[in-house]
N, C-alpha and C positions, 0 to 999 in steps of 0.2 A: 504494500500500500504506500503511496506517495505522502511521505509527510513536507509537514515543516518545524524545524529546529530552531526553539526557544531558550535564548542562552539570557540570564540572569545577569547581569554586568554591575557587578560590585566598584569595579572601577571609575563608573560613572558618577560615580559619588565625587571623588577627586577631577575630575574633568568638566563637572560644574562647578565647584568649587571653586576651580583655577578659573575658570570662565566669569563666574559674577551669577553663576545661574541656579535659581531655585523654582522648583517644582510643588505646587500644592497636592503632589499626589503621591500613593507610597510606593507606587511599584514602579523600575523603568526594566525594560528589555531591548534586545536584541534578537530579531527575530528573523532567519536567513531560512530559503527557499529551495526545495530540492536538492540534487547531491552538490551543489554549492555548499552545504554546510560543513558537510567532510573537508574541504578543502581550506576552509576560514576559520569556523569556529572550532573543531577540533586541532588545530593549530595554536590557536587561544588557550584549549586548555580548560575552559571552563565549562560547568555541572550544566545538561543540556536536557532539555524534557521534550515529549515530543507529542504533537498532537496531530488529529487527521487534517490533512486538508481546507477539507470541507467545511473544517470548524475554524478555521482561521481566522481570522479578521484582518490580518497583515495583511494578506492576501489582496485585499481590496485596497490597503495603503501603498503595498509594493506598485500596483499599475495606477497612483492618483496621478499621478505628474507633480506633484504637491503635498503639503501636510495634508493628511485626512482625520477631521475632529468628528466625534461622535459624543456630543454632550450627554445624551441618556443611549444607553444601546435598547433597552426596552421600547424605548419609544420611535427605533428607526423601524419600516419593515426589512430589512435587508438581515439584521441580525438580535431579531425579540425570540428570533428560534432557534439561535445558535446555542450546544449545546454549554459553552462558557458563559454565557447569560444565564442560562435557566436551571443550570446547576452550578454545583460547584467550581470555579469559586463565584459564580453569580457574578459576572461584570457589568456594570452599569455607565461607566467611561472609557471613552479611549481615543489618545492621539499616535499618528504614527506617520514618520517621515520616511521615505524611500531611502532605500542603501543603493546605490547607483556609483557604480564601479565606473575605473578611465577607464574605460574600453566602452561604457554606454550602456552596459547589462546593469538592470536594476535585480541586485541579490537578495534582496530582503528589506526590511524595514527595521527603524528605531522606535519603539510606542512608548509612552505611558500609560499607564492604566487604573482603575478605582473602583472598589466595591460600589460606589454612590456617583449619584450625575457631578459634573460640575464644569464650571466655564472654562476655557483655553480663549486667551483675547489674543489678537496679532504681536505681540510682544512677547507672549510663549512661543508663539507659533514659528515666528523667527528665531528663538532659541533652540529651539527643539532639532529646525534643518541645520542652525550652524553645529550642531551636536551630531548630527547624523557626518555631516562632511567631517568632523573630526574623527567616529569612529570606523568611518569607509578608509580613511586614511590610515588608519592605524592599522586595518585589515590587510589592505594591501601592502602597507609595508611586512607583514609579516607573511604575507603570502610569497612578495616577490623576493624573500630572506632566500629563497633556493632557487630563485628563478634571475639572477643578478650576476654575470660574468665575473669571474673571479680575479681579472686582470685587469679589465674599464672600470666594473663596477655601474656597467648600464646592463639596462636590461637584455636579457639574451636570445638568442636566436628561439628557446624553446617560448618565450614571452611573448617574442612577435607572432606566431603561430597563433598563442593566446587572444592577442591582443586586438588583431587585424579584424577580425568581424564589428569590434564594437568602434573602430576607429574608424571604415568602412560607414558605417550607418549615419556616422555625423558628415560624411562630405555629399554636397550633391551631384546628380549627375552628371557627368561627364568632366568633375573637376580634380580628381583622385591620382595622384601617381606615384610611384613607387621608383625609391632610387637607394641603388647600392653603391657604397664608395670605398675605395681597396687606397688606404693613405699606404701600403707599402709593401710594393710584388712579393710575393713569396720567394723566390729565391733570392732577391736583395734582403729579406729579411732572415732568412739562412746567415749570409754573411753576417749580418751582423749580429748575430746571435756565434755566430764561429770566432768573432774577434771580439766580443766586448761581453761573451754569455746571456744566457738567458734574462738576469733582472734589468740590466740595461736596457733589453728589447722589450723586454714588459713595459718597463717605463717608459720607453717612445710610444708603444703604443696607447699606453692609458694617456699621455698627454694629447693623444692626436686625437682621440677618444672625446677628451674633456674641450679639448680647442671645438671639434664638433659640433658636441650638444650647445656649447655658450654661443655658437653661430646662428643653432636654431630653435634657442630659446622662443616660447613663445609661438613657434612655428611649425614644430613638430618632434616627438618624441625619437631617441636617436639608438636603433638596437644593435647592439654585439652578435654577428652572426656569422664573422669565421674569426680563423686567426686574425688576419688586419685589414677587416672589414664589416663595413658598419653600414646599416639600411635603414630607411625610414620611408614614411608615407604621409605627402603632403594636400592638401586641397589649392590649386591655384586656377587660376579661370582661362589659360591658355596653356599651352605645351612652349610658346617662347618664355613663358613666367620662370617655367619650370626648368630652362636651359640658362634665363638668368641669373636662378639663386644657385644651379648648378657650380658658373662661371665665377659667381661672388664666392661659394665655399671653397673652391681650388684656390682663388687669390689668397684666401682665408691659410686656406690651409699647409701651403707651399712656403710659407715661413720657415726656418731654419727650427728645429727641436733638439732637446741637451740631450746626450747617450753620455752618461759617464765622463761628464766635462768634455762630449765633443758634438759640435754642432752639424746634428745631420737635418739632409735634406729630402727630406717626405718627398714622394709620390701621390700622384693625382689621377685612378681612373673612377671613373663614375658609368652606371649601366640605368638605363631610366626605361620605365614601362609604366603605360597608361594602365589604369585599372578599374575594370566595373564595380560599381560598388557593391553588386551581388557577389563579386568573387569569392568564393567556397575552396578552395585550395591553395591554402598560404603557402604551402612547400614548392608547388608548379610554380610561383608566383615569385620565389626564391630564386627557381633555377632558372624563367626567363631572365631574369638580373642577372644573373651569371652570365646568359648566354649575349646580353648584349655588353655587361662589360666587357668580357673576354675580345668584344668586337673594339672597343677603345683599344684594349692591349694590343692589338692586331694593326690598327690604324695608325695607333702611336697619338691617338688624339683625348682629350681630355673628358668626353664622355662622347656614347653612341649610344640612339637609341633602340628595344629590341626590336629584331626583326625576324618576323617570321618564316622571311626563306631562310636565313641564315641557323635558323633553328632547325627547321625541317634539311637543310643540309650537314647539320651534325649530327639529326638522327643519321640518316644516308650514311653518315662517315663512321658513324658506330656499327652500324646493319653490315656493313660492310666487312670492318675489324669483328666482327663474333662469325660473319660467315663465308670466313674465306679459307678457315682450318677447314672445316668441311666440305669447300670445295677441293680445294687439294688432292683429299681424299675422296669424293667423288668424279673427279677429273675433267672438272669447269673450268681447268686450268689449261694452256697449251704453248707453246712459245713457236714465234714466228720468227724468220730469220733475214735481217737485213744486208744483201750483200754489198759489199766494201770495195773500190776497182784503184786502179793504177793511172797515173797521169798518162802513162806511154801507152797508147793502144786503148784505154780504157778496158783493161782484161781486171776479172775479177779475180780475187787474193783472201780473202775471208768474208766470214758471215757474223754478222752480230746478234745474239742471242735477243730476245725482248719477248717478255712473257703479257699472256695475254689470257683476258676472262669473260669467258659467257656464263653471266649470273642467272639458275635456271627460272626466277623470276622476274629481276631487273631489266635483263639481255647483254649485252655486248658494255663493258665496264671500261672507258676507258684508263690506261697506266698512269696518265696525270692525275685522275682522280684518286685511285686505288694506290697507288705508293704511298702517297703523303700520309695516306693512313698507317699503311704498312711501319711507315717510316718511325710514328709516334705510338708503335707499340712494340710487344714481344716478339708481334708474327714477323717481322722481317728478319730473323734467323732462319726459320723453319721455312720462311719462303724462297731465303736465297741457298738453301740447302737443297729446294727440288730444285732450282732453278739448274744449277751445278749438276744435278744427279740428271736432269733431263738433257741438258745442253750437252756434258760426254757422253751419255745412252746415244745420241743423234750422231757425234763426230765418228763414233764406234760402229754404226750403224750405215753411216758414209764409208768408211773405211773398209766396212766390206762389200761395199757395192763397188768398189774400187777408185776412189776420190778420197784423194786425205783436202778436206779442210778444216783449214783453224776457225775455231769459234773466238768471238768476244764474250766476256760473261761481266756483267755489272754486280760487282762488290760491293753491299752496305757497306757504311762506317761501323754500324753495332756487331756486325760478323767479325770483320778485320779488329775490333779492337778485342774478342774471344782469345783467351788464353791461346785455343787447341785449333786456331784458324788453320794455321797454315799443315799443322798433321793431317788435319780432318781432308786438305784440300788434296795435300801429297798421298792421302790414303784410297781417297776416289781414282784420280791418276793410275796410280799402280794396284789399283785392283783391276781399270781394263784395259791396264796394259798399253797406256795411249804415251807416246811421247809429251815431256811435258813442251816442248816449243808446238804442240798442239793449238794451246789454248794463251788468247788474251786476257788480263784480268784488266777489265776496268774502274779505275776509283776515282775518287769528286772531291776536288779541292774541300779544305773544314779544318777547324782547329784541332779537331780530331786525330789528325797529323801532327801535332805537334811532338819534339825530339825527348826519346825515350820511352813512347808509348806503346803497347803491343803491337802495333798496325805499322809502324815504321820498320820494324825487327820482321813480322810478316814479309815485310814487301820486300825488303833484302835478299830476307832466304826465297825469295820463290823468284826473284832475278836469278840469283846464285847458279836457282836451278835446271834456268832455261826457260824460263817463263815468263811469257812478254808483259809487261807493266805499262798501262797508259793511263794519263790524266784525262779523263773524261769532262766534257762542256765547260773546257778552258775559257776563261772570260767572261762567261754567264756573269757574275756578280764579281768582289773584289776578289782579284786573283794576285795569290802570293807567286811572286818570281823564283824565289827564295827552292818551292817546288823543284822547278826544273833546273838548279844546283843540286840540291840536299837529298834529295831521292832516285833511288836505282831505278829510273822510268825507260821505257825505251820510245812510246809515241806521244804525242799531245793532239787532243782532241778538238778542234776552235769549235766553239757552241753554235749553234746555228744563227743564233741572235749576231753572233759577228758574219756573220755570210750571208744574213738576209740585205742589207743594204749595201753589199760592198759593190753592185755594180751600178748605183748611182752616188755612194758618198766618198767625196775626199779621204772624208774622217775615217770612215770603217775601214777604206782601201790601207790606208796608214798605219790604223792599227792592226789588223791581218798582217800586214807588212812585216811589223814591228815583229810582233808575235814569233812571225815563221824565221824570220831572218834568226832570232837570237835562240827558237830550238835548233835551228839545222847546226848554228854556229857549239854547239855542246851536243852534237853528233845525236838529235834525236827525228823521229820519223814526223811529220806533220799531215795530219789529216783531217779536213773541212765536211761536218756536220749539214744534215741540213738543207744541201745543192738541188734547187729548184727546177735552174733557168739557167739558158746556155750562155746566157752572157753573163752569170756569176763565175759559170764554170770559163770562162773566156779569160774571165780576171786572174782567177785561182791560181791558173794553167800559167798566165804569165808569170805569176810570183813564183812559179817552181812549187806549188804545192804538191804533196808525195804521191796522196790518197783520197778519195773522195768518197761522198757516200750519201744518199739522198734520193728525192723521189725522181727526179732527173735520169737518174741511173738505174735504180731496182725500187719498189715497195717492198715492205717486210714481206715476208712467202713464208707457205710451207715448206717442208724438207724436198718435197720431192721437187718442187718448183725449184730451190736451191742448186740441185742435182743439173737437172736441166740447163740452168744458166751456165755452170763450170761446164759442161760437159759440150753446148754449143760453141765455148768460147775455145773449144780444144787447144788448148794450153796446160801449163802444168803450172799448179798455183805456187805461191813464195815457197821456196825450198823449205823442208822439212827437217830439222834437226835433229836426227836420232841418238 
């Protein structure tokens, strides 16, 4: 049976007292509604009695909007039959102020009450609600004792949860939005948690914390809901309102903060999302925040708002990472081969591996898409391990059709920097028995390179071994020179992005230039990505470019198409090293 919990407040004796307030009547109570009471007054602590429902009188005080006075209850019809009047204890008065929580949920009520009628003038009546807002506050202070981040000291991610519906119901339509602010990345906050410990980074963050809330005093409640990031939810009458007071708390907040006598410099992204103010799922409502700060992180700009494609393309990008193991293993997998030709005669010399996916729902996935996912999770071991297993199954396969050709195979950074890379690679090898001047390994500029790493010591021993090494989409983004000194490479790859304009621009003609001049000059092979058009290939040819390779010349093929091409070109591909 649905009650409601009548809690006896002894304390309120002291809290008119301090107030200046006296009651002509003997009884006061606290009287809270549904399993709201488990969560407040058994927190209190205080002896609770319980009555039905129905026999309530609160009941009617909880939804007045206001004090509700009942000078005789005998004489009202609403309650001459309630069983607290007509028995024991016989009630004959009653005043009661609503308990109306921040969040906007009225929990119960404050009454007084008296065996005998008597007056309540507006000078109680006003007593009585500043008495209610003192003991709503004392409630929720002791409510929010477990629900208060232990590092800010604002309320916490599980709060907002709480708190959002009754914060929701006070804004109107279409004025509501939601914004998350990250004052400092997570991996910046790593660092400085590795260099100054943990209490130092508490304390940047509680100050950034505090700088916050005193921003938006007044304006809106400011919640703890990750490591160094904070959400709130605001009412403003436009979405530019909403990117001004943005713009104001970055100015706000991008002030210098003390770490241990050292002044750091906060970060600023913010993620903003309009919200109905029926919204029923505060956690969804969480993770669109996420999904459009994560789009500031990404822009490098100081806030972006959510957007829905860009959500529905991380689902995509998850669906993708959960099911691509499975393809693998059901063989949605296949790799096409791009062949590779020679300046002199245009005769072809190798094929380059490039795997490819037909999703049995999606369809046809393309590699731009599907790597970068690959890239930011586990599966790119396991994928560049078929890749390997598939790409010599095919050279092995070549080889006894009677055609030795060399394959390219593109190397993650997360594979090459494996302890067991280079065994695992020398293990495949000599299981089928393939010369290792077989196969190209190719790798992609990244700090990942940097001296003394796994992947450096890899790439040596598999030079050592006969094993041709190339810098893959040379120039794409900042490319170290340093590369093609420091590493046992034997090709370098120019990115297509320098081959697409080189036969109208100076500039690209120049930089190509640059490029080939200074590998030929350190005795390595040069090969252009990418070749369209024959008047790229026009330019190339005149720089002495080695090797080309592009839609110009071949599209990726299958094996047997691969076959075909060597085998019309009756030649005998780049010598073989045994």
């Amino acid at each position: 049976m649905q009650v409601d919990g009548v809690a006896s407040l002894p304390a309120l004796d002291r809290i008119t007292a301090l107030a200046g307030y006296t009651f002509n009547a003997p009884v006061a109570f606290v009287s809270v509604l549904g399993d709201v009471k488990q969560r407040f007054i058994s927190r209190i602590g205080l002896p609770m009695a319980q009555t039905d429902i129905r026999s309530s009188i609160c009941a009617h005080a909880v939804t007045s909007g206001g004090v509700l006075v009942v000078p005789d209850l005998e004489q009202d019809p609403r309650f001459r039959d309630n069983p607290l009047v007509t028995h024991s204890p016989h009630l004959r008065f009653y005043a009661g102020a609503p308990l109306v929580a921040k969040n906007g949920v009225a929990i119960g009520a404050l009454c007084v009450m008296d065996t005998r009628p008597r007056t309540f003038d507006e000078r109680d009546q006003e007593q009585l609600a500043t008495l209610a807002e003192l003991v709503i506050a004392q409630l929720e202070l002791r409510n929010l004792s477990g629900n208060l981040d232990p590092v800010s000291g604002l309320p916490s991610r599980h709060q907002f949860h709480t708190d959002l519906p009754g914060v929701l119901s006070r804004c109107a339509e279409g004025t509501a939005y939601a914004v998350a602010v990250d004052v400092l990345d997570i991996p910046r906050a790593s660092q400085v948690g590795q260099v100054l410990g943990l209490r130092p980074l508490e304390a940047l963050i509680r100050r950034a914390g505090v700088r916050l809330r005193t921003a938006l005093e007044d304006v809106a409640t400011v919640y703890h809901v990750g490591v160094t990031r904070f959400a709130f939810v605001v009412e403003m009458p436009t979405a530019g309102h909403v990117e001004s007071l943005v713009l104001e708390l970055r100015t706000r907040m991008l002030r210098p903060l003390m770490a241990a006598a050292v002044p750091m410099s906060p970060r600023f992204h913010a993620g903003i999302c309009a919200v109905d103010t029926d919204e029923q799922d505060s956690h969804d409502l969480l993770r669109r925040l996420l999904v459009s700060m994560q789009g500031a992180f990404d822009a490098r700009q100081p806030f972006c708002w959510y957007s829905a494609q860009r959500d529905e393309k991380m689902h995509r990008a998850y669906r993708l990472a959960s099911d691509a193991e499975r393809g693998l293993q059901n063989g949605d997998f296949h790799l096409d081969y791009q062949p590779r030709f020679t300046l002199d005669g245009r005769r072809p010399v190798s094929a380059e591996a490039l795997i490819r996916w037909n999703h049995p729902t999606l369809g046809p996935i393309s590699p731009g898409e599907f790597n970068p996912v690959f890239e930011r999770t586990a599966l790119m071991d396991e994928v560049t391990n078929w890749v390997l297993d598939t790409a010599l199954d095919q050279v092995r396969a070549w080889r006894a059709q009677g055609q030795d050709i060399p394959v390219s195979i593109n190397l993650s950074s997360s594979y090459l920097s494996n302890a067991s890379a280079w065994q695992d690679i020398r293990s495949k090898l000599e299981h089928r028995a393939l010369p290792f001047s077989m196969i190209e390994l190719e790798i992609t500029e990244g700090e990942w390179l940097r001296p003394g790493s796994p992947a450096i010591g890899h790439i040596a021993a598999m030079a050592q071994a006969g094993i041709t090494v190339a810098i893959d989409d040379f120039g794409s983004g900042y490319s170290n020179f340093s590369y093609l000194s420091d590493l046992p490479i034997h090709t370098v790859k120019l990115d297509k992005s320098l081959v697409d304009g080189i036969a109208s621009s100076s500039r690209a003609r120049a930089k190509v230039s640059a490029i080939h001049h200074l590998a030929h000059e350190l005795g390595y092979l040069t090969v252009a990505e990418g070749v369209e058009q024959e008047a790229q290939m026009d330019v190339l040819a005149n720089m002495g470019i080695d090797e080309f390779q592009g839609y110009l010349l071949a599209r990726p093929m299958a094996p047997a198409a691969v076959m075909q091409v060597f085998e019309q070109a009756a030649i005998t591909p780049r010598p073989v090293r045994v």
